[in-house]
C-alpha positions in Angstrom: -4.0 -12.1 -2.5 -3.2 -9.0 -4.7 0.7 -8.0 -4.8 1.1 -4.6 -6.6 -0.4 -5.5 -10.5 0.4 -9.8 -9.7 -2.3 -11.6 -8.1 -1.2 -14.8 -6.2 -3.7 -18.0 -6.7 -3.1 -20.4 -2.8 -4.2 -23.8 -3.0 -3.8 -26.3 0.0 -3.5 -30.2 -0.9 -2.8 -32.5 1.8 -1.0 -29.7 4.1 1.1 -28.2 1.8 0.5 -24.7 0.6 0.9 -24.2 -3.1 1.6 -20.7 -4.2 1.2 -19.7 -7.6 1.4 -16.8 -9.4 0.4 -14.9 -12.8 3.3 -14.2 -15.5 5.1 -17.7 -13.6 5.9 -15.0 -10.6 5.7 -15.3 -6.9 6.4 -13.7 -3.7 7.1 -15.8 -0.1 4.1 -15.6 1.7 3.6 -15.5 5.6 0.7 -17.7 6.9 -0.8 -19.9 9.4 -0.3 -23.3 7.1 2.1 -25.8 7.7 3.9 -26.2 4.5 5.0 -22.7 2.2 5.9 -23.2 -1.3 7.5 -20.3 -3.2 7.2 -19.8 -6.7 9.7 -16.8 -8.8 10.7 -15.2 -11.9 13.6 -13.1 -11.3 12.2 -11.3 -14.3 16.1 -10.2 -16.1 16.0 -10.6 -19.8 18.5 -11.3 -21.8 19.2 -8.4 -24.7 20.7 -9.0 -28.3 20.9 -12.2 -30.4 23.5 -14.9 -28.5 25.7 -16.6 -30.7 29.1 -18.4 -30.7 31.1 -15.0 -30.6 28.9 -13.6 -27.7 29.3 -13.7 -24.3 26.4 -13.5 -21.9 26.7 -11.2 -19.1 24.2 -10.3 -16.2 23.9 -6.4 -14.7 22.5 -6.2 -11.4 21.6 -2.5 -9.9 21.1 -3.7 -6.1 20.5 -0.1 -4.7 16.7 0.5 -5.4 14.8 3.3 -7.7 11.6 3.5 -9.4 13.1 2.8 -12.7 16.4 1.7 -13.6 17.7 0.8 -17.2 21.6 0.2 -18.6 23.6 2.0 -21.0 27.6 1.9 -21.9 29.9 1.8 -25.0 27.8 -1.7 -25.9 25.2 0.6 -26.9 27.1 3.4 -28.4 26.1 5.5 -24.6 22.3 6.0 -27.0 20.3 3.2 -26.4 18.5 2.5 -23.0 18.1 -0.7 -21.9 15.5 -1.3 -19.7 16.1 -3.5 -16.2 14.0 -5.8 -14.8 13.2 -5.4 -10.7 13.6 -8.5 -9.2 10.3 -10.2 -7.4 10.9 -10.2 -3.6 13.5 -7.8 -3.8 12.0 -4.9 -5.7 15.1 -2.8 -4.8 17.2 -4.9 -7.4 17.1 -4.7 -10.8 18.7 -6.9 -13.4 19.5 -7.7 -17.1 21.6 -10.2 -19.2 23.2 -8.6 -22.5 24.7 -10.9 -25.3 28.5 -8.8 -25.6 31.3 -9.4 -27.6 34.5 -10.2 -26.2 36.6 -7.2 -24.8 36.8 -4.3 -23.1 33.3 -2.3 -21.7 32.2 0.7 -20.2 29.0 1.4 -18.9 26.3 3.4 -16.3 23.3 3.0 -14.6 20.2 5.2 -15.2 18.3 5.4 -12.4 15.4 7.7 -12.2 16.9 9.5 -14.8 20.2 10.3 -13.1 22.9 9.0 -14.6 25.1 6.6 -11.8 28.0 4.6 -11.3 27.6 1.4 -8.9 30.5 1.9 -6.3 30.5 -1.7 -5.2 31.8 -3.1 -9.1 34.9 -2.0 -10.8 34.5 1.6 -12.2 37.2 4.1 -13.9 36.9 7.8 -14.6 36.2 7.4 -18.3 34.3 10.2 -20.8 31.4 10.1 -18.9 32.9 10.8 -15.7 33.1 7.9 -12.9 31.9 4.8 -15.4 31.6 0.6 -14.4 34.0 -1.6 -16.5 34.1 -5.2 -17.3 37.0 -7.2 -19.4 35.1 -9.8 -21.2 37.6 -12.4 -22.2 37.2 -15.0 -25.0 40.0 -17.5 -25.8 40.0 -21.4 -27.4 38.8 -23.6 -25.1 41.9 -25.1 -23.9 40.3 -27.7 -22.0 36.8 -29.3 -23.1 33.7 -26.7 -22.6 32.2 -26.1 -19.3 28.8 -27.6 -18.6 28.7 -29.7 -22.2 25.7 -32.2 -22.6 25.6 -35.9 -21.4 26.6 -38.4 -23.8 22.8 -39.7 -24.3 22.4 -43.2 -23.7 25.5 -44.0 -21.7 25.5 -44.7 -18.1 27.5 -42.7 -15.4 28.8 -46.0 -14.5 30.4 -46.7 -17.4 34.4 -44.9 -17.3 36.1 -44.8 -20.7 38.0 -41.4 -22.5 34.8 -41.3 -24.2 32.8 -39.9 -21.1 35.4 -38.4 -19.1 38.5 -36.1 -20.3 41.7 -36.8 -19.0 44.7 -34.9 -18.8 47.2 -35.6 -22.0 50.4 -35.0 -20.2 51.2 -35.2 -17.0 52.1 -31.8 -15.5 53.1 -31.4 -11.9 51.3 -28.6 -9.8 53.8 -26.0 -8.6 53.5 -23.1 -6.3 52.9 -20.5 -9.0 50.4 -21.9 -10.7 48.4 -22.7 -7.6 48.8 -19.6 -6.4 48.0 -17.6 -9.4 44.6 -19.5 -10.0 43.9 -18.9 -6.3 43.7 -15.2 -6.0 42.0 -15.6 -9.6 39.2 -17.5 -8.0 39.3 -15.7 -4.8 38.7 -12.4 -7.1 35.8 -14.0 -8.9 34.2 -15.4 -6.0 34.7 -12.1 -4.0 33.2 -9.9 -6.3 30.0 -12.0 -7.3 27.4 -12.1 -4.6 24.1 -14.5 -4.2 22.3 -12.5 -6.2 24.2 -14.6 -9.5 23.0 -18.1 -8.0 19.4 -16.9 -8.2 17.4 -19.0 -11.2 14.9 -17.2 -13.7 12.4 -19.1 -11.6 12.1 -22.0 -9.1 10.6 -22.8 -5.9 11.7 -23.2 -2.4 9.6 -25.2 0.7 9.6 -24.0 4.4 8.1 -26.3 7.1 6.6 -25.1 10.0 8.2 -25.7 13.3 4.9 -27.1 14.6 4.5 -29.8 11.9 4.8 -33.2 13.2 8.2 -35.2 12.2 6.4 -37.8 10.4 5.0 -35.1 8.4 7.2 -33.1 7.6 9.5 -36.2 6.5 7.0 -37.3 3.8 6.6 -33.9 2.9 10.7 -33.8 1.9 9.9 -37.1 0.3 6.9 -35.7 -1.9 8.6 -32.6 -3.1 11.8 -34.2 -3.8 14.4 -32.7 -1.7 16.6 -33.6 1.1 16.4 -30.6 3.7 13.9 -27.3 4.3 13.9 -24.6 6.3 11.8 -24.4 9.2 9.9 -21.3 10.1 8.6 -20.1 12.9 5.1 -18.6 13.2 5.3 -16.8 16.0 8.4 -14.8 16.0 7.9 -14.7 12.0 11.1 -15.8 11.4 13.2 -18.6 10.2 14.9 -20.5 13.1 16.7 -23.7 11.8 16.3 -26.5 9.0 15.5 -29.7 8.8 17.7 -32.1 7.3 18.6 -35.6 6.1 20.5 -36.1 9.0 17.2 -35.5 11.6 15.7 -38.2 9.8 18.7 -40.6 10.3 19.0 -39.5 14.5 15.2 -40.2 14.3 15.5 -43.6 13.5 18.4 -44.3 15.3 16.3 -43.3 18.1 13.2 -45.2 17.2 15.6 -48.5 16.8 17.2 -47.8 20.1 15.5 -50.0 23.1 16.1 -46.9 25.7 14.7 -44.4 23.4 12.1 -42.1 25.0 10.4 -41.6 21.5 8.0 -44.0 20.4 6.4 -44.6 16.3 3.1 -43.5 18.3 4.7 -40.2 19.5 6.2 -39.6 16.0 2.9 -39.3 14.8 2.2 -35.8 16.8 5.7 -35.1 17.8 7.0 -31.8 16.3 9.8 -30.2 14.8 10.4 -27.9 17.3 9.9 -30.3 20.3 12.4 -32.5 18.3 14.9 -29.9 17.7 14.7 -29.0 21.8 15.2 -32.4 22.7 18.5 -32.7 21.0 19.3 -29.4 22.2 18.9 -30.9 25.7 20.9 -33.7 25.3 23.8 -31.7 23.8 23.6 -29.6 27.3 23.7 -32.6 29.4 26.6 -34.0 27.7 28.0 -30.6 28.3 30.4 -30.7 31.4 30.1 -26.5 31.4 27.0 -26.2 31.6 27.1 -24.3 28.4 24.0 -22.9 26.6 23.4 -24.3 23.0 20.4 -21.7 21.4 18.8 -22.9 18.1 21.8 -21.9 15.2 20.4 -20.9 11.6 23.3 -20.4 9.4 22.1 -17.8 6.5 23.3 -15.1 3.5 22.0 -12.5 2.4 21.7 -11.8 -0.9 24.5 -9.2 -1.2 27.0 -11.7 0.8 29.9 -12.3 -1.8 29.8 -15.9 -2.9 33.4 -16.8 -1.3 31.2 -16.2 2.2 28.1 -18.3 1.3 31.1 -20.9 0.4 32.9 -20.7 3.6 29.3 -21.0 5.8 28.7 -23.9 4.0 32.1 -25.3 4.5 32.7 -24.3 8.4 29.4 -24.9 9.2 29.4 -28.8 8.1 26.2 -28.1 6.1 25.1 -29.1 2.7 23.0 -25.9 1.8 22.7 -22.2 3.0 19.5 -20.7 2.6 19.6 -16.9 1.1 17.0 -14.5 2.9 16.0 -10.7 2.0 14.0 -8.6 3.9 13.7 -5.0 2.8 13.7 -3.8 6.8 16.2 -3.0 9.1 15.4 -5.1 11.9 15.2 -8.1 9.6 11.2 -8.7 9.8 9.1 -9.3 7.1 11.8 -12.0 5.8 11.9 -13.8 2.4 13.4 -16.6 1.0 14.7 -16.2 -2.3 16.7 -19.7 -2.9 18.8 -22.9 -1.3 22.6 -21.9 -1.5 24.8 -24.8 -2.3 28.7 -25.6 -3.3 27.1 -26.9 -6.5 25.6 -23.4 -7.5 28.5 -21.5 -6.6 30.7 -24.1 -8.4 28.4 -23.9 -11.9 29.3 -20.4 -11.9 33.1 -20.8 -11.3 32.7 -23.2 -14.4 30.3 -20.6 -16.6 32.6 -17.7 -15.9 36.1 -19.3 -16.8 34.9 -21.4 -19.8 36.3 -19.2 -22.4 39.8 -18.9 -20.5 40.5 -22.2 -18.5 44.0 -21.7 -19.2 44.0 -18.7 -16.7 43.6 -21.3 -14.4 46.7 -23.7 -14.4 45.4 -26.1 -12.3 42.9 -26.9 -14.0 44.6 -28.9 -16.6 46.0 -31.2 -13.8 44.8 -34.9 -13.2 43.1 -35.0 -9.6 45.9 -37.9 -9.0 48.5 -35.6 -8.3 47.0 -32.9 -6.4 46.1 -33.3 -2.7 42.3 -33.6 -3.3 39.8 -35.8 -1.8 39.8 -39.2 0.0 41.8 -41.9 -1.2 41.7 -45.5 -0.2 45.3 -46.0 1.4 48.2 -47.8 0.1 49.2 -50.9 1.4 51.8 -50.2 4.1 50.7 -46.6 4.1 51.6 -45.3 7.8 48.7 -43.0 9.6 46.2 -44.1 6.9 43.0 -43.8 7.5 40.4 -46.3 5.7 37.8 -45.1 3.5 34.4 -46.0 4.4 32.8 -48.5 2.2 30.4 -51.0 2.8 28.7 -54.8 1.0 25.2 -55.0 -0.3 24.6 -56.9 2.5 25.8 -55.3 5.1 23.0 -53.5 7.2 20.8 -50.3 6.7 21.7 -49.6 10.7 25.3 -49.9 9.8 25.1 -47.2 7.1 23.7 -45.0 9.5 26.1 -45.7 12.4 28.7 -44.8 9.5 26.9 -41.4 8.7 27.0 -39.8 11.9 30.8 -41.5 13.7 32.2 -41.1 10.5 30.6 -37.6 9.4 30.6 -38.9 6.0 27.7 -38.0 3.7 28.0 -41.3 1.2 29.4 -44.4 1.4 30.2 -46.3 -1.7 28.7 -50.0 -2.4 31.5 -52.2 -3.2 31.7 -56.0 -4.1 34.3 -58.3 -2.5 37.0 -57.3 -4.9 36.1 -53.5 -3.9 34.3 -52.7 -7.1 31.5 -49.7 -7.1 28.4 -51.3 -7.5 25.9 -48.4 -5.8 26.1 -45.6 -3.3 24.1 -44.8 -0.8 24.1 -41.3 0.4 22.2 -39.6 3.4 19.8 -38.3 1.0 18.3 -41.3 0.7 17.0 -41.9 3.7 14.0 -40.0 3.0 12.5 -42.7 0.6 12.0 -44.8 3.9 9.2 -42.1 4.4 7.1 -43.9 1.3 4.5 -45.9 3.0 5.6 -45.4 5.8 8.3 -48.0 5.3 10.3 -46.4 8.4 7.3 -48.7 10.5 7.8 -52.1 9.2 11.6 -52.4 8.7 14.6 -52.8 11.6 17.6 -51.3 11.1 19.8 -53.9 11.7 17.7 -56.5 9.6 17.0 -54.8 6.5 20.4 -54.6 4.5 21.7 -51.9 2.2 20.5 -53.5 -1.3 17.1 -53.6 0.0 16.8 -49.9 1.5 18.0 -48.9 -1.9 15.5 -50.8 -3.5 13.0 -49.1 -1.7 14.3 -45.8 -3.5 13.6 -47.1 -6.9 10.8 -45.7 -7.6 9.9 -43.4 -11.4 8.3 -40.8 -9.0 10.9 -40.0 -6.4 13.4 -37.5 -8.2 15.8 -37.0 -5.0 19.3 -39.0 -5.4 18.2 -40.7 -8.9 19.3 -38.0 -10.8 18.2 -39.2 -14.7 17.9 -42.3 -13.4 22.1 -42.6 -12.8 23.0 -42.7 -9.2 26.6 -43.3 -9.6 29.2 -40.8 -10.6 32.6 -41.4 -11.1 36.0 -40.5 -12.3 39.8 -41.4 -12.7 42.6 -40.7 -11.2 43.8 -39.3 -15.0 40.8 -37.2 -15.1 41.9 -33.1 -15.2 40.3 -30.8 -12.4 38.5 -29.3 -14.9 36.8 -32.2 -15.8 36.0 -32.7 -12.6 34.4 -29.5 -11.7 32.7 -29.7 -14.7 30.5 -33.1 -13.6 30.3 -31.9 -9.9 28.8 -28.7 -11.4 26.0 -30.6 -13.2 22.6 -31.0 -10.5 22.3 -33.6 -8.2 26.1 -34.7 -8.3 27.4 -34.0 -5.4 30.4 -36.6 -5.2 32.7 -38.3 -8.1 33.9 -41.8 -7.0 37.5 -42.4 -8.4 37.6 -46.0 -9.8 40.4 -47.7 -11.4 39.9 -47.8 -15.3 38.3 -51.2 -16.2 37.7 -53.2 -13.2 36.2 -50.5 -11.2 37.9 -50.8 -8.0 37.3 -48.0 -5.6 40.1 -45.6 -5.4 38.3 -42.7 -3.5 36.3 -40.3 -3.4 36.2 -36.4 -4.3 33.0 -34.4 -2.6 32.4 -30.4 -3.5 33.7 -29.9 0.0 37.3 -31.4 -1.4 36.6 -29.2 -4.4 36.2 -26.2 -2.5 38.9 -27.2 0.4 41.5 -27.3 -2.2 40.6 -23.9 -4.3 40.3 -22.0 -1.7 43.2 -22.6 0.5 
């Protein structure tokens, strides 16, 4: 399959589509296989020599041209430098440039005209209607965004060497929250998807026609813990397929009324799946009303604050980012798997050289209203936080999941310490060996359905082989956002410093909830 000078190599092993192409680049292909794999290389280069007084910063030109390239008072308005067009979205071109701290002007030059992108900040400067950017550098108030693991220490192990904590205790007032509100609301308002976009990845789209079963040990084998489903004949992407399918699925296998059967799991399909639940939700409807198949999406020029808020009014985990270069929508691609994580990596990157514009930041998460705590003895209204005992059953866990709405429950002893957690995500290990088939819910307990996710070849929820991630209550925001930042974390258990005792809980959602209002 030839695309323009790339050439893209398709393989098919065991019904998944594999495509791969030239230079580490690749484009989403429409075709009549079950499984899609998509391969990129957003293709920006980074320009200058990084170093410890530099700041990286990415230029994006979203409004096409044959040939676009940078130049501003980094370059002394001489030098040209070159942008990259972006593969799948060949209207947008991109570079990163190592800067100094301070103040910047610069243009576009596309097709040799010399241009001024209306959507970013722009001032009437020497040459006429210019972009401009503040780069800010100051000491690291707090410790640095992103910094590496402490190697060889495990994420359940909570001292002041693994976690920061907040010297003093300040108290949060309404200017400081404020203030670091509208910051972030500024930041997150005038970025767009475009900046959650990797170098190079890929994402996998099922087809609605692939049997359950299937698909479930296909999220298994790739490692992930939802897809998007595409539909063949409207050429379009209709819905995803999630974790929580997986967990109704076996809820509905375990229940004696159920009118699906292991046998019709093995040819019963996503879509006929996805319609059945769609029926039930209309006879449970006293209105009568009409419940049509919902696909929450972003485009890639959709400001991150919106991808945040789909993800946060929607109830969903992950918002998949779609281009298509038509009006109408056809011919769509996708380009990436949205999360709070991403957008919350690039809160952390852009603020890491001036945390202290962000008061709240330095505050521990005790005394800010953030997350689920476990109540107080004599505590009117409050409302328990779900934990569970090793022995306590798999079907419990799952009960929990959907009455609760809770996406990880905490393994505690009898004195309430963390020993594991077991998240939705994990339910997809049951698809190894088919282990779904020889295990009942309410006989297999918790320890042993984690067990069954031990495995050196399933990457999903055993991130570097720690599952647990914690905190304490003395632990700054920032430190916080810095660990929910990292991949695969998406929850901090507060535990009280030496014995471990469950506290609570702080999710991205919390994170999110509480900076943006």
């Amino acid at each position: 399959m030839a695309l323009g000078r790339y050439t893209a190599c398709l393989s098919v092993e065991d019904g998944v589509l594999y495509s791969a192409v030239e230079d580490s680049r690749a484009v989403a292909e429409t075709c009549d296989e079950l499984v899609v794999l998509v391969d990129w290389d957003t293709g920006y280069e980074g320009t200058g020599v990084s170093g410890p007084g530099l700041i990286p910063k990415r230029f994006v030109w979203p409004h096409g041209g044959r040939g676009v390239s940078l130049i501003g008072s980094f370059t002394s308005w001489l030098k040209h430098i070159p942008m990259s067009p972006m593969e799948g979205c060949p209207a947008v071109f991109q570079v990163t440039c190592s800067l100094t701290p301070g103040y910047h002007q610069y243009k576009f030059i596309v097709d040799g005209e010399w241009r001024h992108d209306e959507q970013q900040p722009f001032v009437s400067g020497s040459y006429g209607l210019v972009n401009a950017i503040y780069l800010m550098r100051e000491p690291d108030v707090l410790p640095s965004i992103l910094s590496a693991e402490t190697p060889g220490r495990s994420h359940m192990e909570v001292d002041n060497d693994v976690f920061g904590h907040a010297g003093a205790n300040p108290r949060m007032t309404e200017h400081d929250l404020e203030v670091s509100r509208h910051r972030l609301s500024v930041f997150l308002s005038t970025h767009t998807a475009y900046d959650l976009l990797p170098e190079s990845g890929k994402v996998i789209a099922l087809d609605i026609n692939l049997p359950v079963k299937q698909a479930f040990h296909v999220l298994y084998e790739q490692g992930v813990s939802m897809a998007p489903l595409w539909d063949f004949c409207r050429s379009q992407f209709v819905g995803v397929l999630s974790a929580m399918d997986f967990i109704l699925i076996l809820k509905e296998l375990g229940n004696h009324g159920s009118n699906l059967t292991e046998e019709q799991l093995e040819t019963h399909t996503i879509a006929a799946w996805k319609e059945g639940k769609l029926q039930q939700r209309r006879t449970v409807d006293s209105n009568g009303g009409s419940y049509p198949w919902r696909f929450v999406h972003a485009g890639p020029h959709e400001c991150l604050k919106d991808v945040a808020l789909k993800v946060l009014q929607n109830k969903i985990s992950t918002v998949p980012i779609i281009h298509s270069s038509s009006e109408n929508g056809s011919f769509p691609q996708l380009l990436h798997l949205a999360s709070l994580s991403g957008i919350l990596k690039c809160i952390c990157r852009h603020f890491k050289h001036s945390a202290s514009s962000l008061p709240i930041l330095q505050l521990p998460v005790g005394s800010i209203p953030l997350g689920t705590w476990v109540p107080k003895v004599g505590e009117p209204n409050g409302q328990p936080l779900a934990m569970l005992r090793p022995n306590a059953s798999l079907g419990a866990a799952l009960s929990m999941f959907v009455q609760a709405e809770v996406s990880s429950i905490p393994i505690v002893d009898d004195n309430d310490s963390l020993i594991d957690i077991y998240s939705r995500s994990d339910i997809t290990a049951l698809a190894k060996d088919k282990a779904y088939a020889r295990i009942s819910l309410d006989e297999i307990s918790i320890h042993q359905a984690l067990l069954l996710g031990q495995d050196a070849n399933f990457p999903y929820g055993l991130y570097n082989g720690h599952r647990c991630h914690m905190c304490l209550r003395s632990d700054s925001l920032h430190k916080v956002m810095e660990r929910l930042a990292n991949p695969g974390v998406r929850r901090l258990v507060i535990v009280e410093a030496g014995s471990k005792r469950v506290e609570g809980i702080i999710s991205l959602r919390d994170v999110f909830r509480f900076l943006l209002g």
